[in-house]
C-alpha positions in Angstrom: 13.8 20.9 -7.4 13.3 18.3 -9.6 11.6 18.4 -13.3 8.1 17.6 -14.0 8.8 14.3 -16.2 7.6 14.6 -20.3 5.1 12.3 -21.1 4.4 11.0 -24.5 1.5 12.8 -26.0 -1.1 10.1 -25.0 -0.4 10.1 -21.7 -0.5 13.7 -21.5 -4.1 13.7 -23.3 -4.8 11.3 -20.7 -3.7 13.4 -17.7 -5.5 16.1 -19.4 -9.1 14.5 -19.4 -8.4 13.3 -16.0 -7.4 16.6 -14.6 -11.0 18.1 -15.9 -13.0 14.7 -14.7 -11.4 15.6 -11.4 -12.7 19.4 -11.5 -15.8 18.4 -9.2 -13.8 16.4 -6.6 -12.3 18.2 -3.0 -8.8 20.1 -4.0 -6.4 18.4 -1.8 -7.8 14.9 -2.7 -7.5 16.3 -6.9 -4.1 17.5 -6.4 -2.9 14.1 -4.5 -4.8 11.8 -7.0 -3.5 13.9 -10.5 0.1 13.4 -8.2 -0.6 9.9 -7.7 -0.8 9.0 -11.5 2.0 10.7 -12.5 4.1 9.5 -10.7 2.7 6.0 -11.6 2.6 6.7 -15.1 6.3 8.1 -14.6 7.4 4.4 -13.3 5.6 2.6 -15.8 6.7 4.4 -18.8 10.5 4.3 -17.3 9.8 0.5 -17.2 7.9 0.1 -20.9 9.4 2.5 -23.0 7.9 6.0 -23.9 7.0 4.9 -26.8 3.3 4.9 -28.3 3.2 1.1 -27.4 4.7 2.1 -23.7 2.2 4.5 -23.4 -0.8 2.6 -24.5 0.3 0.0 -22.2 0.6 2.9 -19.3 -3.3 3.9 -20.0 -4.2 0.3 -20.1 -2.9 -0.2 -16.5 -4.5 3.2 -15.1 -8.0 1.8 -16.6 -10.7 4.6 -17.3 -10.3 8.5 -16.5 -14.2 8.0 -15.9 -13.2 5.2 -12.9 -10.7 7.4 -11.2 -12.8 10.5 -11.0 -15.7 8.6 -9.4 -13.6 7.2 -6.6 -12.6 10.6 -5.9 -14.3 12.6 -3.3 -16.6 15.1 -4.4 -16.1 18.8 -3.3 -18.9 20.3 -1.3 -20.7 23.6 -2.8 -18.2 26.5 -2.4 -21.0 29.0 -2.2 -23.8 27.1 -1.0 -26.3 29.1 1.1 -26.3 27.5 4.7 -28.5 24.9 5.3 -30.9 24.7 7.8 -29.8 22.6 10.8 -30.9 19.5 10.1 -32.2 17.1 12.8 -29.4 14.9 14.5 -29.6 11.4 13.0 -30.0 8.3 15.6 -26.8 7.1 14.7 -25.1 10.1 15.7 -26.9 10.1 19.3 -26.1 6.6 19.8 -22.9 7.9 18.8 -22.7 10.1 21.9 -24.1 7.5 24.1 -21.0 5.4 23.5 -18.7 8.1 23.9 -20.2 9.2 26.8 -20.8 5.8 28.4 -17.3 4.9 27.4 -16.3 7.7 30.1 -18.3 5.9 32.5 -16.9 2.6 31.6 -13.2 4.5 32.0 -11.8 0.6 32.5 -13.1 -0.3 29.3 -10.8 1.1 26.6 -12.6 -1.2 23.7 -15.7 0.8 24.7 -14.0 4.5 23.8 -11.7 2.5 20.6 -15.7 1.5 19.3 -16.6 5.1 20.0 -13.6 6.8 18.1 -14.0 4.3 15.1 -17.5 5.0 15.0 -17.0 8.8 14.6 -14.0 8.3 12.3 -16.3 6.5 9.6 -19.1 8.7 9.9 -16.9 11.8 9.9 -15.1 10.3 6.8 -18.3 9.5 5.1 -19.6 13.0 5.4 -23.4 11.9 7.1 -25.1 12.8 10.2 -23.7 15.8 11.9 -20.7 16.7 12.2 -20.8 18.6 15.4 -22.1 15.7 17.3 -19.5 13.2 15.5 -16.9 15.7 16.5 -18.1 15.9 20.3 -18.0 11.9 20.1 -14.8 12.0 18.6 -13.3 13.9 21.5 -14.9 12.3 24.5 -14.4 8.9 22.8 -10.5 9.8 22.8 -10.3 11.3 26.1 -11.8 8.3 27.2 -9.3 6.0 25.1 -6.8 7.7 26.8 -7.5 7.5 30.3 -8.1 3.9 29.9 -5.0 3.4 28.7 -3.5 5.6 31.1 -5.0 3.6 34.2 -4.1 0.7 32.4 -0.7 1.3 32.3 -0.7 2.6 35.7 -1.9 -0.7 36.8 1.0 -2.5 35.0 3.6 -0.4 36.0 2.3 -0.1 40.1 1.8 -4.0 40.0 
């Protein structure tokens, strides 16, 4: 197991405020972004110096503690009261539609790759609902897959 590095007394403030600008954001993506500028500030000061000037350069490079908070992902209410089910946007129907049409166009893998994408982003963006992204997620893949399947079929038989 290797030592947690010692950083000049800057940095640490630094990694400090950081660490509590962080406290709203999801756990895993907190954990990987506080790991993520250590290790960075590790390298740098290994490069510069751990001097004050080293250090100051160090801060300089990571910019603002306010600017890496905010690309961070916030965390969702840990004891929120459930919501009422909200009504299924049109994008996540349309969603569906794709997936499902991308069954019925099985030879058409760019169909099922559009329908996957589709659900990846709005998954990843955290709108709509999730259920129905999920369900287009999975036929979308199934879909992907037996296309590519056939596909490969074909090439092999011919």
């Amino acid at each position: 197991m290797t030592a947690a590095p010692a950083f000049p007394p800057l940095v640490e403030a630094y990694l400090a405020d950081l660490e509590h600008a962080l406290a709203a954001s999801e756990p895993r993506e907190r954990a990987e972004t506080l790991a993520a500028v250590r290790e960075h500030a590790a390298e740098s000061l290994a490069l510069h110096g751990s001097d004050d000037a080293g250090a100051r350069r160090v801060l300089d490079e990571l910019g603002p503690v306010d600017a890496i908070a905010a690309a961070s992902t916030p965390a969702a209410p840990a004891a929120a009261a459930p919501a009422a089910p909200a009504a299924t946007p049109a994008a996540d129907v349309w969603l569906v539609v794709l997936a499902v049409a991308s069954l019925a166009l099985f030879v058409v893998p760019l169909v099922a790759a559009a329908a996957v994408i589709w659900a990846v982003v709005r998954l990843r963006a955290g709108v709509g609902n999730r259920r129905v992204q999920t369900l287009a997620l999975a036929v979308g893949t199934v879909s992907f897959v037996g296309a590519a399947a056939l596909y490969v079929s074909h090439v092999l038989a011919g």
